[in-house]
N, C-alpha and C positions, 0 to 999 in steps of 0.2 A: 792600254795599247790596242787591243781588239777595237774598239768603237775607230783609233784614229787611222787602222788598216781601213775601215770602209769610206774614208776619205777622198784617200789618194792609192794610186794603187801603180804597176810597173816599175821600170828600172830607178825611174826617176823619182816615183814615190818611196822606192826602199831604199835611198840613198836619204831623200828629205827627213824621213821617219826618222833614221840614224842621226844625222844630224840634229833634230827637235830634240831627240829623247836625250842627246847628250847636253845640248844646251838646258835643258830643264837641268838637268842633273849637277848643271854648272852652275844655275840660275842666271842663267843669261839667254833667255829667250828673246828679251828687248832689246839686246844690244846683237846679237847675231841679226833679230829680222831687221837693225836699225843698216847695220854694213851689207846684208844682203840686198837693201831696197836700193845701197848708196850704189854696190855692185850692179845691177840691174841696172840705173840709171846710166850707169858707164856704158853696159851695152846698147842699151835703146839709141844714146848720140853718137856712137861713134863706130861705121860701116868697117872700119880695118878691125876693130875687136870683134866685133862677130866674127868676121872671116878667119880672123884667128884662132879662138874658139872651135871653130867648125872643119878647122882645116884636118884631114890626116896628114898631112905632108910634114908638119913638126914633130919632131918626138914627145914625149912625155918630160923627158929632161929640161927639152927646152921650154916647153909649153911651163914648167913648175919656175923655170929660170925668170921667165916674161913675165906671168902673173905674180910673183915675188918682189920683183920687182915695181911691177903698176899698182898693188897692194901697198908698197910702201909709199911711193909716191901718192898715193889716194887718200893716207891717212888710215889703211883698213887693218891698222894693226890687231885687231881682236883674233885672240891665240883660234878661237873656234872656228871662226870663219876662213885662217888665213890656213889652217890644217886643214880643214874639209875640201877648200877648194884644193889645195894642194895634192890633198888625195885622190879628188876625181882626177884631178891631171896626171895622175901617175897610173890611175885606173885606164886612162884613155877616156873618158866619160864626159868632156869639157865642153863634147858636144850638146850636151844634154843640160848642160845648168840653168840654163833660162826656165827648162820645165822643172828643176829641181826645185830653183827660188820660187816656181808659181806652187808649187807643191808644200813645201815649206809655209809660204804663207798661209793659206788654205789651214794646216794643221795650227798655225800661230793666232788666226783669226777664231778658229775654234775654239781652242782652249781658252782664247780670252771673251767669249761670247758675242763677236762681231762677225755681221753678215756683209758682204758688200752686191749693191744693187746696180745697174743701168739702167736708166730711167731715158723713155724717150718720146718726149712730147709736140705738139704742135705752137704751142706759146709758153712763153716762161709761168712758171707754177706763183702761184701767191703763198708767202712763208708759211702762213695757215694749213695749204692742203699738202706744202714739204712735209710737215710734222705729220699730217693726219695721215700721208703716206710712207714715213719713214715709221712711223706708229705700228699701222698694219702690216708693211714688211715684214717688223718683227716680230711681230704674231704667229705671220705664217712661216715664217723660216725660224722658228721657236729660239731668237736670239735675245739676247740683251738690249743690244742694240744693231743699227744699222748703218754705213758710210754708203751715200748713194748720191752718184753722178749724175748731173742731169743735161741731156742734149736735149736743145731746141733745136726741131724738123719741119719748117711747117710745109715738105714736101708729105708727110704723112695727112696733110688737111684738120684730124682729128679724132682725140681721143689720147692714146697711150702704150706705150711697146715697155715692160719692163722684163730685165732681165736678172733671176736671181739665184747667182748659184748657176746649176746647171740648167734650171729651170726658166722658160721668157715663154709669155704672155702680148701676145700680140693681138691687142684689142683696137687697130686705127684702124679711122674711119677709111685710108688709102686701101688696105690688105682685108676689108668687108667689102668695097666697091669692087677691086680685084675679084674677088669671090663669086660674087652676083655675074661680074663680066663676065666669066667661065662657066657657069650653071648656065647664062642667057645661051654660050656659044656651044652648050651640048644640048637644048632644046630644038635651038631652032637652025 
């Protein structure tokens, strides 16, 4: 438990933790993070659950009554997931679940040895240099392996922006021209 406190950390992280540790304990870590991603997607489409979520203006009561409800209706019946949220809602804390599920995943991705990347290039990669770069990923971010997105930019002109973890690497050719521009405009 010590290594997955340097993870994640605040209100949000010691709610996540709580949760992880209990689903291990359940052995349902796959199926909590599978109703958390389902949850998440619920909020990312739909601008009245955020604001739900986010509002103080509902109780806790009611707040537990509403998501009790869209839980069932969602299919999210997993005793773990439908108690935790339950609990932040009763906590007042519903505001915060989006950073609990990114928290959560984070500790879920760990324990399973998965890194996730953003990857941001000028022309689409050939399969070749995806591997030799999902390769080295995992090298440096000492995972198993790597799940890595890749955006094509080619307002960056050339080169590479990856981002991994907390860690991004911004090696294009757009943000070295920038560079030079600013060095030119404190010479001269």
């Amino acid at each position: 438990m010590a290594k997955q406190e340097t993870l994640v950390s605040g209100m949000a992280g010691r709610y996540a933790q709580a949760l992880f540790a209990l689903a291990q304990e359940r052995g349902a870590t796959e199926g909590v993070a599978n109703d958390l991603a389902t949850f998440a997607s619920m909020l990312d489409e739909s601008e009245d659950l955020r604001n739900f979520v986010r509002s103080p203006v509902f109780s806790a009561e009611q707040q537990s009554q509403a998501l009790n409800a869209l839980l069932e209706r969602a299919g999210l019946g997993g005793t773990t997931t439908s108690q935790f949220l339950n609990l932040v809602a009763a906590k007042r804390r519903l505001f915060a679940v989006a950073d609990m599920i990114r928290d959560f995943n984070v500790l879920h991705d760990h324990a399973v040895g998965l890194s996730r990347a953003a990857v941001t290039v000028a022309e689409p990669l050939k399969d070749e240099h995806v591997a030799a770069l999902k390769d080295a990923l995992a090298a440096v971010a000492g995972s198993q392996r790597v799940e890595m997105s890749v955006k094509v930019d080619p307002s960056i002109i050339g080169g590479i922006i990856v981002q991994l973890g907390s860690r991004m690497v911004d090696n294009s050719l757009k943000t070295k021209l920038n560079s030079i521009r600013a060095r030119m405009k404190e010479v001269g």
